[in-house]
Every structure is written in structure tokens, then in C-alpha cells.
mmCIF file as gemmi writes it, N, C-alpha and C atoms, coordinates in Angstrom:
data_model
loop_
_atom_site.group_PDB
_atom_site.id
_atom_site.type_symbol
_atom_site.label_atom_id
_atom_site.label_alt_id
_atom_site.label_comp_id
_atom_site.label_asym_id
_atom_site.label_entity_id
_atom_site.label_seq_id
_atom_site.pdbx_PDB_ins_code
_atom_site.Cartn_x
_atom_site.Cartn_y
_atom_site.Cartn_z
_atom_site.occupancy
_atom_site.B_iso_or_equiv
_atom_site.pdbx_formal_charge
_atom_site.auth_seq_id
_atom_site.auth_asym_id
_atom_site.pdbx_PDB_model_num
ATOM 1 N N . UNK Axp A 1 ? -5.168 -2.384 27.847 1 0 ? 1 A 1
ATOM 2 C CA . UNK Axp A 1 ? -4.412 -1.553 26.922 1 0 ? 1 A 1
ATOM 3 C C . UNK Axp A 1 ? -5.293 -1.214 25.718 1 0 ? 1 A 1
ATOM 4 N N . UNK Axp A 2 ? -5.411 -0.079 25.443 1 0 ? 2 A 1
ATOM 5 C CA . UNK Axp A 2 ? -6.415 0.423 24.569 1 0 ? 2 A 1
ATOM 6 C C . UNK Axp A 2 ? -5.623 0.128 23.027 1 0 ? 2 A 1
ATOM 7 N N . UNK Axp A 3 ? -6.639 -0.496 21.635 1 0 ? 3 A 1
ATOM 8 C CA . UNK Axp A 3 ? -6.108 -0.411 20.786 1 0 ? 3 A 1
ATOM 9 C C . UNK Axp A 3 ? -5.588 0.501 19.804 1 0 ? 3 A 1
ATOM 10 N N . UNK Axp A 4 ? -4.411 0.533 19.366 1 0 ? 4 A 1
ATOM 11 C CA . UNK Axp A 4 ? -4.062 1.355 18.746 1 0 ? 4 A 1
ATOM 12 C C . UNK Axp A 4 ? -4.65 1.447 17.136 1 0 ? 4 A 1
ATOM 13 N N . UNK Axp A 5 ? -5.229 0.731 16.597 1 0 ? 5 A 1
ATOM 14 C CA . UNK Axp A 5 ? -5.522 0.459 15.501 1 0 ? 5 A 1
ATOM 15 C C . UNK Axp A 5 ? -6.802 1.873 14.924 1 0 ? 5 A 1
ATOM 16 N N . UNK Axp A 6 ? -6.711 1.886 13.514 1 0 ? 6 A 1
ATOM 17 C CA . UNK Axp A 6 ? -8.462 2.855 14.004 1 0 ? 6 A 1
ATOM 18 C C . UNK Axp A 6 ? -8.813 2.147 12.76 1 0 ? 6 A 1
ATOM 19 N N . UNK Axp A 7 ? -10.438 2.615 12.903 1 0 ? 7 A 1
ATOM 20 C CA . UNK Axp A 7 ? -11.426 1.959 11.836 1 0 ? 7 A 1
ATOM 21 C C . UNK Axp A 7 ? -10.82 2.808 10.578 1 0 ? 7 A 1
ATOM 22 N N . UNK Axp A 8 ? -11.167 1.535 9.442 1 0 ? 8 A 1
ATOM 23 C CA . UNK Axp A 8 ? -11.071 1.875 8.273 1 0 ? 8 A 1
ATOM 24 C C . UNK Axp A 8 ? -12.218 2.375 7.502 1 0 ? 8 A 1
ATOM 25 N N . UNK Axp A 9 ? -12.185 3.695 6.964 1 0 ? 9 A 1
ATOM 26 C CA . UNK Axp A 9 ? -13.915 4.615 6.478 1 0 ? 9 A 1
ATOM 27 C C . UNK Axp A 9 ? -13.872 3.308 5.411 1 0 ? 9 A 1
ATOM 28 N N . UNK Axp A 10 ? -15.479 3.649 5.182 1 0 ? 10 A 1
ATOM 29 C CA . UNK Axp A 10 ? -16.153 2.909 4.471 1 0 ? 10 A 1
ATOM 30 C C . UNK Axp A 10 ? -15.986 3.449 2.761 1 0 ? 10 A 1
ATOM 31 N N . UNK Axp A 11 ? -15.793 4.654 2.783 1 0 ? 11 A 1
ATOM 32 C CA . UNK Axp A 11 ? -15.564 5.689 1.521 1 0 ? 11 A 1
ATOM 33 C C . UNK Axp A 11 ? -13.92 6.265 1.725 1 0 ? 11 A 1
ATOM 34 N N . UNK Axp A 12 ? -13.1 6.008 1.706 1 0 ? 12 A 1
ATOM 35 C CA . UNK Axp A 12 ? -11.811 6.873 1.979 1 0 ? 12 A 1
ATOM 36 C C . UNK Axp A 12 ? -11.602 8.043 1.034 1 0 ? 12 A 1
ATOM 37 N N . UNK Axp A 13 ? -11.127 9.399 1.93 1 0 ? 13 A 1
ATOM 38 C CA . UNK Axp A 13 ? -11.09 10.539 0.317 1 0 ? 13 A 1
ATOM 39 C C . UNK Axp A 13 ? -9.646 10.064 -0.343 1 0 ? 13 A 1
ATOM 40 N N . UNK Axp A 14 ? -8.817 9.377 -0.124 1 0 ? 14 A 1
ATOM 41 C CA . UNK Axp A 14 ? -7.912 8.924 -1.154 1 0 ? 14 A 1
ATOM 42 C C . UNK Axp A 14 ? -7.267 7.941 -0.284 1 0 ? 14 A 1
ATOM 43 N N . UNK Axp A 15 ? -7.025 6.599 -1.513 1 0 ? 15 A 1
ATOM 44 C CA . UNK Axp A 15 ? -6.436 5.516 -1.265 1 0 ? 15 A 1
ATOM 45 C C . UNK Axp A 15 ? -4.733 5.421 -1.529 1 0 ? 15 A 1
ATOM 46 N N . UNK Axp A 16 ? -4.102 5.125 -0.846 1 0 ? 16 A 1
ATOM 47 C CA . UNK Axp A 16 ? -2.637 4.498 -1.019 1 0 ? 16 A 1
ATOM 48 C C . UNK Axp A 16 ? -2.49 3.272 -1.538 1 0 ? 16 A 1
ATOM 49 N N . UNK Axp A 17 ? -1.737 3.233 -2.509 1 0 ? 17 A 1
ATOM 50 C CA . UNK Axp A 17 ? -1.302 2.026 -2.955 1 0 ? 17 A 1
ATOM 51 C C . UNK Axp A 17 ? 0.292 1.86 -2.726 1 0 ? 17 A 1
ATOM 52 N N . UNK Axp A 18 ? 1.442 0.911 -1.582 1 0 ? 18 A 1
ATOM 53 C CA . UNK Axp A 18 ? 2.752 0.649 -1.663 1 0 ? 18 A 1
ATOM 54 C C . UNK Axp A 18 ? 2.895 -0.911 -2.562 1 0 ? 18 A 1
ATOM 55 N N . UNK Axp A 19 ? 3.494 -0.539 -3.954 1 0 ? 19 A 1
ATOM 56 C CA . UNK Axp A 19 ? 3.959 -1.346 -4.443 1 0 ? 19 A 1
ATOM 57 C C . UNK Axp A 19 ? 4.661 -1.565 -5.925 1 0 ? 19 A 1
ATOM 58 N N . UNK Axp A 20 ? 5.264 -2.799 -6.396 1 0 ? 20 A 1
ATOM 59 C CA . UNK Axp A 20 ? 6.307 -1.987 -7.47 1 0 ? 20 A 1
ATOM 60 C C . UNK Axp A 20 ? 4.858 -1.452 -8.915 1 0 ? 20 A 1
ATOM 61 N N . UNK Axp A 21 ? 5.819 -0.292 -9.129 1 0 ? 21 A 1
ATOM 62 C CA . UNK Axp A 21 ? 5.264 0.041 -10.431 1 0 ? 21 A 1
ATOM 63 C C . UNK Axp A 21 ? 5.275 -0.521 -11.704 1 0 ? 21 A 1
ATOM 64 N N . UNK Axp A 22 ? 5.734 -1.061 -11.659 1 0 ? 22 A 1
ATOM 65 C CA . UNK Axp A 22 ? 5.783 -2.337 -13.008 1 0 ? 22 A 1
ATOM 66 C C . UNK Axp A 22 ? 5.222 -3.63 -12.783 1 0 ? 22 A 1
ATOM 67 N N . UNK Axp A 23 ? 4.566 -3.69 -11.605 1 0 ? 23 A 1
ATOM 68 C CA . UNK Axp A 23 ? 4.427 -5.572 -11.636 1 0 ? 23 A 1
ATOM 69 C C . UNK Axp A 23 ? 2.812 -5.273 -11.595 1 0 ? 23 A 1
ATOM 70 N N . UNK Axp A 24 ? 2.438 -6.601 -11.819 1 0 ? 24 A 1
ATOM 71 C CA . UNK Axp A 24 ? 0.859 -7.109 -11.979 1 0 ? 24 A 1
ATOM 72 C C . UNK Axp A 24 ? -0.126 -7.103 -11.064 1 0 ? 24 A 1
ATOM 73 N N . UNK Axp A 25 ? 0.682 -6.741 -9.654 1 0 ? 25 A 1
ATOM 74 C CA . UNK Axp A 25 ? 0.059 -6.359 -8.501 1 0 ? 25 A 1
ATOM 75 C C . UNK Axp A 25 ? -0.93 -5.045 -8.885 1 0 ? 25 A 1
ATOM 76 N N . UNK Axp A 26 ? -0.168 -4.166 -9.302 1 0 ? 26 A 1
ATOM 77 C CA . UNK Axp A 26 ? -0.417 -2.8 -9.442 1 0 ? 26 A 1
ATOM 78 C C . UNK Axp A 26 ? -1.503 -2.711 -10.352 1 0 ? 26 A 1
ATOM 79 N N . UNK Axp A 27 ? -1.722 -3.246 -11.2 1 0 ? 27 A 1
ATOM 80 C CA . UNK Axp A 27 ? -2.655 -3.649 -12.909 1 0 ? 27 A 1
ATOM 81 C C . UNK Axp A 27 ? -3.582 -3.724 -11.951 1 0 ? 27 A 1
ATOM 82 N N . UNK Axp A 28 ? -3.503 -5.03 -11.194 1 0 ? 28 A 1
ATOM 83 C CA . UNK Axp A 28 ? -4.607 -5.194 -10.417 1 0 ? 28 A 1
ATOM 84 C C . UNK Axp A 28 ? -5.407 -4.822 -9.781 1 0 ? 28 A 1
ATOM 85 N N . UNK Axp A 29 ? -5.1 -4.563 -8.729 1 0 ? 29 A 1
ATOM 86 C CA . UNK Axp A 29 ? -4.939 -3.795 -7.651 1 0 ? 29 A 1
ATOM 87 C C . UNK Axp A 29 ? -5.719 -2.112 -8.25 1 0 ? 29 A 1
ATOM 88 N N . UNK Axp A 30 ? -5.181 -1.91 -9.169 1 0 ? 30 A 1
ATOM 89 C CA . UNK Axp A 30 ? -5.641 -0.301 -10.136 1 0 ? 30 A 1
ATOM 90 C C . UNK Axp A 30 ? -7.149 -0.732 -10.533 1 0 ? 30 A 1
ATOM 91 N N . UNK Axp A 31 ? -7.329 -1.822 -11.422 1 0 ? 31 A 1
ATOM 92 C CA . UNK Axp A 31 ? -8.623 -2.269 -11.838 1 0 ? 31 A 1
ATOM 93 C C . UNK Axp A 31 ? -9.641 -2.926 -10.723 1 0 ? 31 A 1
ATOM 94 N N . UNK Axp A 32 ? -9.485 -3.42 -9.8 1 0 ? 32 A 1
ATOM 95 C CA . UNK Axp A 32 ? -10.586 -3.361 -8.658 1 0 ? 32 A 1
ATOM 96 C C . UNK Axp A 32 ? -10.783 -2.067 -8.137 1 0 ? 32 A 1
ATOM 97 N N . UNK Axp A 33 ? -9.749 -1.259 -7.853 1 0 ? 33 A 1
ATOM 98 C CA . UNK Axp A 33 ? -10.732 -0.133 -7.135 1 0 ? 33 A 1
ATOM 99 C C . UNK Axp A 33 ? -11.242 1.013 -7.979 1 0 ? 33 A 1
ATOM 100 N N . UNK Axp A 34 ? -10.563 1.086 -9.424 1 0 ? 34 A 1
ATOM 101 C CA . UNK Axp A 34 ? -11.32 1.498 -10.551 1 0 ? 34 A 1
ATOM 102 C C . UNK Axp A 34 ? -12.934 1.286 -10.573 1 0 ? 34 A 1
ATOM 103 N N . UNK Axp A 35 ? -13.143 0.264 -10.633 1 0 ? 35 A 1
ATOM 104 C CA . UNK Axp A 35 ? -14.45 -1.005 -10.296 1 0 ? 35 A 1
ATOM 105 C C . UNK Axp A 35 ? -15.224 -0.362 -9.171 1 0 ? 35 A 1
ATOM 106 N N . UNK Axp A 36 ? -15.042 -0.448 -8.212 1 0 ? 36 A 1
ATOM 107 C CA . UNK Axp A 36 ? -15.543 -0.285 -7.174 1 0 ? 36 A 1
ATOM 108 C C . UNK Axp A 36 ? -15.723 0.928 -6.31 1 0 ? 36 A 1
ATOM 109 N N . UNK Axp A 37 ? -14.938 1.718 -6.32 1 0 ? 37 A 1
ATOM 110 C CA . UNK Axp A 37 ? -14.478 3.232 -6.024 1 0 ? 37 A 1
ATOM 111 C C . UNK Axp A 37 ? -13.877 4.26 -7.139 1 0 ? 37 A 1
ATOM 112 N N . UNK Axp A 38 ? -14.297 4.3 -8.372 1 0 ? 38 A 1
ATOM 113 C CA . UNK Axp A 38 ? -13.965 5.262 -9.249 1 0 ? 38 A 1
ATOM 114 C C . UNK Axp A 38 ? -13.84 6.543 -9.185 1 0 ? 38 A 1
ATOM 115 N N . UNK Axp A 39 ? -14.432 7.389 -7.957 1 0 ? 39 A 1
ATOM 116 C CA . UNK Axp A 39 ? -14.362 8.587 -8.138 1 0 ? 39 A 1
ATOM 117 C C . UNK Axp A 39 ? -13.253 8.97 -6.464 1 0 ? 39 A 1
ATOM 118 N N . UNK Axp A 40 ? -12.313 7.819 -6.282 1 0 ? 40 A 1
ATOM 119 C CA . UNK Axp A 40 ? -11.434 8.156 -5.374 1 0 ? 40 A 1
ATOM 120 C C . UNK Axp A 40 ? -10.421 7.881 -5.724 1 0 ? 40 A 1
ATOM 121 N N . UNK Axp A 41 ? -9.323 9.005 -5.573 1 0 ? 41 A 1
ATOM 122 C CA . UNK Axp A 41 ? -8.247 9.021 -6.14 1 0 ? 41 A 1
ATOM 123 C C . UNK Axp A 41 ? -7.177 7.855 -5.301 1 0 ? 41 A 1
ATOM 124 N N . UNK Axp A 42 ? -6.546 7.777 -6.068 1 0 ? 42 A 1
ATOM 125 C CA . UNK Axp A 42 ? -5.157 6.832 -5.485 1 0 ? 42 A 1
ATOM 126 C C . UNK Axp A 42 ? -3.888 7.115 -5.593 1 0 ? 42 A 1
ATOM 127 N N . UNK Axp A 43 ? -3.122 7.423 -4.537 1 0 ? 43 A 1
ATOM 128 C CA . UNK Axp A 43 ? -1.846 7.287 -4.738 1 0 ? 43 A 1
ATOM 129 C C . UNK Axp A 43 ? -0.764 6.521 -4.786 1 0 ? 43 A 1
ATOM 130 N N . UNK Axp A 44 ? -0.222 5.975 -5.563 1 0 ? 44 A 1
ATOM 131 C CA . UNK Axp A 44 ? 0.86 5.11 -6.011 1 0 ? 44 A 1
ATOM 132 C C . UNK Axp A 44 ? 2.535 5.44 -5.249 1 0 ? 44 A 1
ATOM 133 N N . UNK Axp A 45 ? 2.768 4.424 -4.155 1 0 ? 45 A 1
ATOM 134 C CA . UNK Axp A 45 ? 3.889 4.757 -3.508 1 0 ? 45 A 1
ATOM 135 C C . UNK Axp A 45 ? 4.871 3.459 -3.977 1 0 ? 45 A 1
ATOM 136 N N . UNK Axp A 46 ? 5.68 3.658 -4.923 1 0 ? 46 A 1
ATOM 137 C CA . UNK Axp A 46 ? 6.656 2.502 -6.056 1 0 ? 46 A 1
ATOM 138 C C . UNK Axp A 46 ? 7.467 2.054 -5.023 1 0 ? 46 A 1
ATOM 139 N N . UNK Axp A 47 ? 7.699 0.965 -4.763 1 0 ? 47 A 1
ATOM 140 C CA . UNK Axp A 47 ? 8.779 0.306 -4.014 1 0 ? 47 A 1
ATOM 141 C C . UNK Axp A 47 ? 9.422 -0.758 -5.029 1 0 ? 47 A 1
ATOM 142 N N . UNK Axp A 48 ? 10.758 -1.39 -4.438 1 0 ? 48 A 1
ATOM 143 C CA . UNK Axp A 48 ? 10.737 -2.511 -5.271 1 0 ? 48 A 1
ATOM 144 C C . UNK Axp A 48 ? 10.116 -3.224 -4.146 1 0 ? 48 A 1
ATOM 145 N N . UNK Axp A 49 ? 9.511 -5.016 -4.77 1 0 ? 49 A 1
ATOM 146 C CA . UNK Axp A 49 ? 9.221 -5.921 -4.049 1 0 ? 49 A 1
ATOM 147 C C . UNK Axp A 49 ? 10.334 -7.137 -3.294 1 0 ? 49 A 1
ATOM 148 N N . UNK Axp A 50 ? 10.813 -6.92 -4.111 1 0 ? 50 A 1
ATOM 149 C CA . UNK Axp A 50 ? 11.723 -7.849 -4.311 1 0 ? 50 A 1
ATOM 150 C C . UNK Axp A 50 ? 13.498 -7.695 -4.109 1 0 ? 50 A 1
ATOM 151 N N . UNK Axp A 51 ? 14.506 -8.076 -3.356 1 0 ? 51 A 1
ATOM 152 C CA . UNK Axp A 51 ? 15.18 -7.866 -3.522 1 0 ? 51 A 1
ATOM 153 C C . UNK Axp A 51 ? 16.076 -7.417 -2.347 1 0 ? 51 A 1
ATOM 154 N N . UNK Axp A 52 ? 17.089 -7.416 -2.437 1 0 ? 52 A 1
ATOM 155 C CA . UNK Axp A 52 ? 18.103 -6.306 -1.34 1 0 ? 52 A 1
ATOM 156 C C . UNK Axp A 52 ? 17.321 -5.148 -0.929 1 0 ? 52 A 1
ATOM 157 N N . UNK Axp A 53 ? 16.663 -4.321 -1.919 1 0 ? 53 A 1
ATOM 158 C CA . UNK Axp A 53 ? 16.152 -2.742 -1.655 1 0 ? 53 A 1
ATOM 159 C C . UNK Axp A 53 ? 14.944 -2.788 -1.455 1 0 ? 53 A 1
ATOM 160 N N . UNK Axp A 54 ? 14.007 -3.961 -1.296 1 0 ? 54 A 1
ATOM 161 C CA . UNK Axp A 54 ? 12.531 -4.195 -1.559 1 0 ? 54 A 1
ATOM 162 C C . UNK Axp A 54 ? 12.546 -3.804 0.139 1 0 ? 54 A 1
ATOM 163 N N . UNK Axp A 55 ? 13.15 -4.101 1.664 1 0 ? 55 A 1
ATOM 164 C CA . UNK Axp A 55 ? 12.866 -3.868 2.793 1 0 ? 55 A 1
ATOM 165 C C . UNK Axp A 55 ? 12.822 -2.351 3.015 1 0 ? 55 A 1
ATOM 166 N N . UNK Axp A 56 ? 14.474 -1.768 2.682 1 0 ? 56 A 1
ATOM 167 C CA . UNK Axp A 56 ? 14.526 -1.047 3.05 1 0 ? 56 A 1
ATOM 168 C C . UNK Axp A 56 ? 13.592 0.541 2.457 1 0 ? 56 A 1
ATOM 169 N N . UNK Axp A 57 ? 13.158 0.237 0.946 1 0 ? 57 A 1
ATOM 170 C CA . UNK Axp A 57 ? 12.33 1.108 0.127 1 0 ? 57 A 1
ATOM 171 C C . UNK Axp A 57 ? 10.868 0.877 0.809 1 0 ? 57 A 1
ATOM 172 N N . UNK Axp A 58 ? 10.438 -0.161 1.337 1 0 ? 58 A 1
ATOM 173 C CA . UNK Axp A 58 ? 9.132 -0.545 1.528 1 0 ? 58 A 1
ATOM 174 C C . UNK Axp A 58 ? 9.12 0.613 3.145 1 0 ? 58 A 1
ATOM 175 N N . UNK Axp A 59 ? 9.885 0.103 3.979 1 0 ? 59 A 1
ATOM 176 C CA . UNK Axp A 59 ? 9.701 0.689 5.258 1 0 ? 59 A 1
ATOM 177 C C . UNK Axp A 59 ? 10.154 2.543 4.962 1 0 ? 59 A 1
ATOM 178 N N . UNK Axp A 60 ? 10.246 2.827 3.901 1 0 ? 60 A 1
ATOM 179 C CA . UNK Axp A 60 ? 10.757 4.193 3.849 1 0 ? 60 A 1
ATOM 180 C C . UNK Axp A 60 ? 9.409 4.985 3.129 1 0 ? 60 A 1
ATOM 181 N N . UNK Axp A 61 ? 8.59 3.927 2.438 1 0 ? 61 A 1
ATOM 182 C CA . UNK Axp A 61 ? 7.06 4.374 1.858 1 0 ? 61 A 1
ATOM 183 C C . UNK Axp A 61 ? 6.149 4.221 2.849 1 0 ? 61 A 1
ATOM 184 N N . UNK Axp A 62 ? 6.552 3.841 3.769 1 0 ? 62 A 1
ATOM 185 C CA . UNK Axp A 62 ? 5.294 3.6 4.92 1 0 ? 62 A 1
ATOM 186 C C . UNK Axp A 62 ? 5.627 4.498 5.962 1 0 ? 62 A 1
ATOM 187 N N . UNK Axp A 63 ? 6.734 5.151 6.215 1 0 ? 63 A 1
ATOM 188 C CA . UNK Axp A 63 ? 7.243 6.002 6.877 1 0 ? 63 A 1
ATOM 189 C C . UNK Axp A 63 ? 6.57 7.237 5.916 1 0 ? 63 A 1
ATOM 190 N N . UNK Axp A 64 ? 6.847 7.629 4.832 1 0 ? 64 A 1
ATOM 191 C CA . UNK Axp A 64 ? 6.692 9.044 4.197 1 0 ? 64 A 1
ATOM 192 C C . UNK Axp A 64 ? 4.646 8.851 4.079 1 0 ? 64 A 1
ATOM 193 N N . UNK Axp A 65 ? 4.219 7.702 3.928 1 0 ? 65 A 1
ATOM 194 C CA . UNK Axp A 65 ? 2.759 7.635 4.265 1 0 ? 65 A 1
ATOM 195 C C . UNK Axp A 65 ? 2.783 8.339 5.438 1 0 ? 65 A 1
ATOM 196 N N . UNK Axp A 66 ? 2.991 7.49 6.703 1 0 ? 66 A 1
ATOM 197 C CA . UNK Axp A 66 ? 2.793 8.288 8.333 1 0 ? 66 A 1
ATOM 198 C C . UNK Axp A 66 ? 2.981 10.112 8.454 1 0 ? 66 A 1
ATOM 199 N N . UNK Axp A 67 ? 4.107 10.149 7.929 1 0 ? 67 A 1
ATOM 200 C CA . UNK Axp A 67 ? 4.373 11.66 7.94 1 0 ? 67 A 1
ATOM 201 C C . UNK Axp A 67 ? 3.777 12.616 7.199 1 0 ? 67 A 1
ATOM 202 N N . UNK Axp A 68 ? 3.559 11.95 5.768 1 0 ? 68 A 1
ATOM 203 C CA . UNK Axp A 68 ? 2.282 12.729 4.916 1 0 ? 68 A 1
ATOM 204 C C . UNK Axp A 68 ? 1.234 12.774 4.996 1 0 ? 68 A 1
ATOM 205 N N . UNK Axp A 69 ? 0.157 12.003 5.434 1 0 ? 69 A 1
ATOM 206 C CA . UNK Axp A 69 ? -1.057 11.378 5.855 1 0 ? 69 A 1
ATOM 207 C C . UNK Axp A 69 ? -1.957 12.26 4.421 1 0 ? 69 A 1
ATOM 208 N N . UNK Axp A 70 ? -1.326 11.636 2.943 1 0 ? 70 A 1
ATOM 209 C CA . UNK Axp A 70 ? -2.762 12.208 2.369 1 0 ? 70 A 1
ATOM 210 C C . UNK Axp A 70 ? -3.701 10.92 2.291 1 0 ? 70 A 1
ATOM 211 N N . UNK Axp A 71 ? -3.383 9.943 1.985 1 0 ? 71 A 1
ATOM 212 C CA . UNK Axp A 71 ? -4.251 8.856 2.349 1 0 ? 71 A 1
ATOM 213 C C . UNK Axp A 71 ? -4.769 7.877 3.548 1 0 ? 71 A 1
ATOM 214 N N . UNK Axp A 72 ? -6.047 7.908 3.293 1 0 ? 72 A 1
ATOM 215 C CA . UNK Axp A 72 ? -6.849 7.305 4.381 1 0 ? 72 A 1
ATOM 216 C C . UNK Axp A 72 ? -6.668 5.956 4.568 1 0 ? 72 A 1
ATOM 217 N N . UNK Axp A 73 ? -6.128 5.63 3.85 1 0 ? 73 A 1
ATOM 218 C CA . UNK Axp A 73 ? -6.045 3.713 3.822 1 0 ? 73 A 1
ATOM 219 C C . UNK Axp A 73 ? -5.193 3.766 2.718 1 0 ? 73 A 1
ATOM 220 N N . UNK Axp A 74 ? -3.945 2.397 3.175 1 0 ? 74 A 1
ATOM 221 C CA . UNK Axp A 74 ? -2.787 2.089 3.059 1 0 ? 74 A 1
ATOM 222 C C . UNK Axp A 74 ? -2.845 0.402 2.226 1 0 ? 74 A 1
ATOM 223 N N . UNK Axp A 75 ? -2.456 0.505 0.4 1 0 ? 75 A 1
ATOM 224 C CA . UNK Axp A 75 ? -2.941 -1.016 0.25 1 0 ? 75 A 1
ATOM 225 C C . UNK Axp A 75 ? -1.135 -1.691 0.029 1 0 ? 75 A 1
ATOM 226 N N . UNK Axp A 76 ? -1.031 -2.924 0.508 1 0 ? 76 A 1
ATOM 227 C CA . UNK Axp A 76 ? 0.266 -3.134 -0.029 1 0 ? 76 A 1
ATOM 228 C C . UNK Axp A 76 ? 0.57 -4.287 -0.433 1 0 ? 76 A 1
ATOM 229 N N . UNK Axp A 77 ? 1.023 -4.068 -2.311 1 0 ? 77 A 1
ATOM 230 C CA . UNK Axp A 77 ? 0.331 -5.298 -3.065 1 0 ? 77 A 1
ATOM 231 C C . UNK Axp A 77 ? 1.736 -6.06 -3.508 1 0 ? 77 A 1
ATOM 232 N N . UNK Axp A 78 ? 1.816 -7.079 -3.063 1 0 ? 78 A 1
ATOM 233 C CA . UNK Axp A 78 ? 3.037 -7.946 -3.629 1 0 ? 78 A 1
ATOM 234 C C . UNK Axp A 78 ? 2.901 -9.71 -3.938 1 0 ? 78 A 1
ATOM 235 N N . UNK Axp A 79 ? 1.963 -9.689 -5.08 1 0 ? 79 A 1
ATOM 236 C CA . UNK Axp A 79 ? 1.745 -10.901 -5.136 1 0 ? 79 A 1
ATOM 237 C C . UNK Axp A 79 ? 2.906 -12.159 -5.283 1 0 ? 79 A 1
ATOM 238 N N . UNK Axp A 80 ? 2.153 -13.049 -4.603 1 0 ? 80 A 1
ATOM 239 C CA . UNK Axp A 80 ? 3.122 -14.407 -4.211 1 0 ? 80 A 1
ATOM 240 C C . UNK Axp A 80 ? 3.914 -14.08 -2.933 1 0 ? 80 A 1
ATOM 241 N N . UNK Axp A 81 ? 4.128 -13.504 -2.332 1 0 ? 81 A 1
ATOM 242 C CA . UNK Axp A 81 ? 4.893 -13.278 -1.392 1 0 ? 81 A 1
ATOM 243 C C . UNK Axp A 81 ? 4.242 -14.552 -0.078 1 0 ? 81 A 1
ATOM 244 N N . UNK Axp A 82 ? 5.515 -14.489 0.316 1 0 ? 82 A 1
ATOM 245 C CA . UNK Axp A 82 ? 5.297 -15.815 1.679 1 0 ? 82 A 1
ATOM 246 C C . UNK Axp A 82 ? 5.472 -14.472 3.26 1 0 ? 82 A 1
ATOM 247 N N . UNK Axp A 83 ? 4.258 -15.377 3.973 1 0 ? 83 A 1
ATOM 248 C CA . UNK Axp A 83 ? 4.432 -14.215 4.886 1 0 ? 83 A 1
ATOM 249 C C . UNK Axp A 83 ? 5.14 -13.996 5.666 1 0 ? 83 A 1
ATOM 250 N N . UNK Axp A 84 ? 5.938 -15.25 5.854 1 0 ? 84 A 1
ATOM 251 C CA . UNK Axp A 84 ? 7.415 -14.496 6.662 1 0 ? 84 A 1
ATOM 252 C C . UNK Axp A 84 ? 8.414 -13.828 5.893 1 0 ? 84 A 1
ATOM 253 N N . UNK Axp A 85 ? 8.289 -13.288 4.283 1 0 ? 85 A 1
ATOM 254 C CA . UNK Axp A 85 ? 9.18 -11.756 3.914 1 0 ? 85 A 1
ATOM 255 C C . UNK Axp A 85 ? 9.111 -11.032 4.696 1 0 ? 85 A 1
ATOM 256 N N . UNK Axp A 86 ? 7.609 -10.699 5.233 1 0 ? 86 A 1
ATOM 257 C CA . UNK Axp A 86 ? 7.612 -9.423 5.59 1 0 ? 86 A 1
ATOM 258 C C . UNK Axp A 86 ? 7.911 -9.542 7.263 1 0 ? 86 A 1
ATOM 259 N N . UNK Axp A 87 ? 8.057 -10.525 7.825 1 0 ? 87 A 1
ATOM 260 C CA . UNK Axp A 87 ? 8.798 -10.276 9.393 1 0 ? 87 A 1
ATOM 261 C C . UNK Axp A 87 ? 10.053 -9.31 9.023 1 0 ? 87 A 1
ATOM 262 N N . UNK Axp A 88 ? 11.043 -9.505 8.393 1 0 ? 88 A 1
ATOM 263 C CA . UNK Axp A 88 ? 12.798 -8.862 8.448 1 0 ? 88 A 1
ATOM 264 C C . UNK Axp A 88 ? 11.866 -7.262 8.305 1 0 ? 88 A 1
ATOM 265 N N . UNK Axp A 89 ? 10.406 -7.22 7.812 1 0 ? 89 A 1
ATOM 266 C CA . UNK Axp A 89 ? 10.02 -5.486 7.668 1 0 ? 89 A 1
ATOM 267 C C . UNK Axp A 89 ? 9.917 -4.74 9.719 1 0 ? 89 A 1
């Protein structure tokens, strides 16, 4: 079965970021690739993290990613999280 996955460019012409707009993830997350990739833009897709609406907002930003495809790579920042949150995704 052939993988579905594809390589991630080494330079992407614009990065995705899914995550809340107010938390420290985002600070972060903004200042490394500031750092490191400055002259590639990023787009900011706000979810909550947390919460009743954090599943259903998260799987609805990763859906409007797929269908929009302006970014080449998809980051999704929710610090502290345990990794079985994201199974119920």
C-alpha cells in the first residue's frame, strides 16, 4: 500500500499555524519561525484548545486548510496537551 503521506519542502512558500490566538503556544511558535524562516509568511488558523469547542473548531481548521491549500505545512501548537486529547480528533 503506497504511502499517503508527502515530503515536507525544506523552504515552504507559506506556513500554517492551527492554534488558540491568545495562548503562549502562538508567542512561540511566531518567534522560532520568525528566527529561522523570516521571509515566509504564516498563516494563523485560531482554534480554541481547550474545551467543549477545542475538537470540533480544531477539525473544522484542518478541514478549511485541506480545501484551501495556501499553506505548505500545517503546525499545530497546544502546549501541555496529553496525547490521547487528540484521539476523540
Amino acid at each position: 500500500m503506497p504511502s499517503i503521506k508527502k515530503i515536507i519542502p525544506r523552504f515552504p512558500k507559506q506556513i500554517g499555524v492551527i492554534t488558540s490566538k491568545t495562548g503562549a503556544a502562538l508567542r512561540d511558535i511566531l518567534t522560532v519561525l520568525k528566527r529561522r524562516f523570516p521571509s515566509i509568511p504564516v498563516f494563523i488558523y485560531p482554534v480554541s484548545v481547550q474545551g467543549a469547542n477545542a475538537a470540533p473548531e480544531i477539525v473544522r481548521a484542518l478541514d478549511y486548510a485541506n480545501a484551501y491549500p495556501e499553506c505548505e505545512v500545517l503546525n499545530f501548537g497546544a502546549w501541555g496537551w496529553e496525547f490521547r486529547r487528540f484521539m476523540a480528533l
